[in-house]
N, C-alpha and C positions, 0 to 999 in steps of 0.2 A: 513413564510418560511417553506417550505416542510422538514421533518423529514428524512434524508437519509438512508437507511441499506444499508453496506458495505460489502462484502462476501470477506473475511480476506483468501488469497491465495485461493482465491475462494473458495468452500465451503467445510474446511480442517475437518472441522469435520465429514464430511461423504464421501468424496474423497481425494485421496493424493494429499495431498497440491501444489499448484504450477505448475499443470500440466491443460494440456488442456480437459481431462475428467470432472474436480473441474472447471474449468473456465466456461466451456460450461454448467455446472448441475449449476449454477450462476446466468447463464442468463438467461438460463431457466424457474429458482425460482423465477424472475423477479427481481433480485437485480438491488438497484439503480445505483450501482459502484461497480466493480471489482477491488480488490488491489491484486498488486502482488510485488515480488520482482527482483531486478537485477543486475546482475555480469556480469565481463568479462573471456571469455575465455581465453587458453593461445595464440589463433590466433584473439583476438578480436573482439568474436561475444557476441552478447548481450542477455543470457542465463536467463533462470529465476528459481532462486532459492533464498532460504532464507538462507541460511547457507554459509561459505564460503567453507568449503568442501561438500563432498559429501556424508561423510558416514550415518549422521541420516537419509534419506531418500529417500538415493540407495541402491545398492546391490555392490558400491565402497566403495572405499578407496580415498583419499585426498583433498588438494584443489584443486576447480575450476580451478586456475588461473594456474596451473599444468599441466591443461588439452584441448587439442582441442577439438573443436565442435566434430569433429567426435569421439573422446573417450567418452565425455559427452554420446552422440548419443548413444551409445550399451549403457549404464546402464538402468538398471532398476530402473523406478520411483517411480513406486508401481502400484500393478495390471497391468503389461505390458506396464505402460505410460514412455517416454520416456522425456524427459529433453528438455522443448519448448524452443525458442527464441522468443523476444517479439515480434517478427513481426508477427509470426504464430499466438500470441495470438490476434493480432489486426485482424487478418484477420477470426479467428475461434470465435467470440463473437461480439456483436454489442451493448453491453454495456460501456458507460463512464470508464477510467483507473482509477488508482491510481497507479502510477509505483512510489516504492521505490528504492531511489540508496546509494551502501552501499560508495562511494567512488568518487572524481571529476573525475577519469580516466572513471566509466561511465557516470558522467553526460555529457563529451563529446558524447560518443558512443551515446547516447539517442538522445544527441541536432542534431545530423545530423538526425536522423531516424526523430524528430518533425520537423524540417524545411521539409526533402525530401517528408512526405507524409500529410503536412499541419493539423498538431493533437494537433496545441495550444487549438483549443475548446473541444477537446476530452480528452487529458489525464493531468492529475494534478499530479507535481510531488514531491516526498514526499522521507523526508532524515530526518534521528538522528544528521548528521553533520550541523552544519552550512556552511562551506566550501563547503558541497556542494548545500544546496538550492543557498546560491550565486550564483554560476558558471554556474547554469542551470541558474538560473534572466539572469546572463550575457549573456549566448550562445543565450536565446531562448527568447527577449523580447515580454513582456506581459504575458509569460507563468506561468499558475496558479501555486503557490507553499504553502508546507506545510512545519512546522518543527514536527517532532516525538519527543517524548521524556517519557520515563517510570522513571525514579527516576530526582524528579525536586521541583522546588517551585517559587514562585510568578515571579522569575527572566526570567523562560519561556518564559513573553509574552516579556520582553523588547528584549529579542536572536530574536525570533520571528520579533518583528517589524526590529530589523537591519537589518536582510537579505533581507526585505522585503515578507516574508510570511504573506499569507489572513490566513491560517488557523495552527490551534495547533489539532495535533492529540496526545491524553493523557490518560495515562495509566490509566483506572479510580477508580484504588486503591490507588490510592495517590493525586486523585482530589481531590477538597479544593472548598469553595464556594468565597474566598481570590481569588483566582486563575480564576476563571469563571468569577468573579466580574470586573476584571484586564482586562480580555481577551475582555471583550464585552466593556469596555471603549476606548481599542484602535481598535475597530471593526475588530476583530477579531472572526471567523467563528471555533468554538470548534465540534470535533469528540472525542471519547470516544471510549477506546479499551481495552480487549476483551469483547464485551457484548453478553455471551451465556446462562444466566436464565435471569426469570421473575423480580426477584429482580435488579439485575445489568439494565434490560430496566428501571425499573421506579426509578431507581437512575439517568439515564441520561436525563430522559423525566422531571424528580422530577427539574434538576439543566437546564433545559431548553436547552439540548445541542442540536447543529445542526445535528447530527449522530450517527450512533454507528457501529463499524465494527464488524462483528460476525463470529464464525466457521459456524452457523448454519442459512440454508434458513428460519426457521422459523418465527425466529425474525420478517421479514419483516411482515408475517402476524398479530403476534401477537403485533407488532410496531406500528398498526396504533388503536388500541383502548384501549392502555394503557395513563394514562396520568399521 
């Protein structure tokens, strides 16, 4: 199986996260898959950002859910970038997704956007909640899913298999070879996050994982002849 690199809100290490400058320098790098993240507006557009407010990485004040698309719209996102929607991101990069959803009220918003423009084979979607990898299984049969989780232990993979999630995306400061050992019994597909030194790759290549998500384009080059 092919080794994945992830560009983690596209490539946040050297562009502002989240935005379609970072997504497009992504695919560019030739990342395997672009992850990003998703909220809803306070008119229910499907915004992409990691935070639930705005102020780490605008030039606002509050929460998203506060705000309409067009208030989002005037912030500044960093370096003049403006606060995408994930449609714009679909249509600006021609790389595989990773859309994370922080809450069920998006996994709705999404499940229409993957039926209306038929992107079960294109985007895999990925949540900390269990309630909401569910809801997307529900809304969007067949559609690939993951569960997130950064403070966890062996109990993971069994959340994981409930929902029916292929894959565990895991914080990999608190991987365990317990935990991998678990994962790959119930065939289960492990990524590895944040992976941005040389050390942290050949920890994830060392435990056999399937990917690694990184701030950095580099990864990908240096990913494929570490072992």
């Amino acid at each position: 199986m092919n080794f994945l690199t992830i560009g983690h809100r596209g490539v946040m290490g050297v562009e502002p996260e989240n935005t379609l400058r970072s997504f497009v320098a992504a695919d560019r790098a030739g990342l395997d898959v672009i992850e990003l993240d998703l909220h809803l507006s306070k008119d229910g557009a499907l915004v992409v950002m990691h935070d639930a407010d705005v102020d780490r990485t605008t030039d606002g004040t509050g929460p998203i859910a506060d705000k309409t698309l067009a208030e989002l719209r005037a912030l500044d996102a960093g370096r003049g970038e403006r606060i995408p929607t994930f449609e714009e991101v679909l249509d600006a990069v021609r790389a595989p997704l990773q859309a994370e959803i922080k809450d069920t009220a998006a996994a709705r918003a999404l499940a229409e956007v993957l039926h209306r423009r038929d992107l079960v084979a294109r985007v895999e979607v990925l949540s900390f909640h269990d309630e909401a990898v569910a809801e997307i299984a529900r809304l969007v049969p067949g559609v690939r899913t993951a569960l997130v989780a950064s403070r966890y232990g062996p109990d993971v993979v069994d959340r994981a298999v409930a929902v029916g999630a292929a894959t565990l995306v895991l914080n990999i400061r608190r991987l365990t070879l317990e935990v991998v050992e678990k994962a790959r019994k119930a065939n289960l597909r492990i990524i590895g996050w944040v992976v941005n030194t040389q050390d942290h790759l050949r920890l994830v290549r060392a435990l056999q994982l399937d990917g690694a998500t990184t701030d950095y384009p580099d990864i990908k080059r240096t990913g494929r002849f570490t072992a």
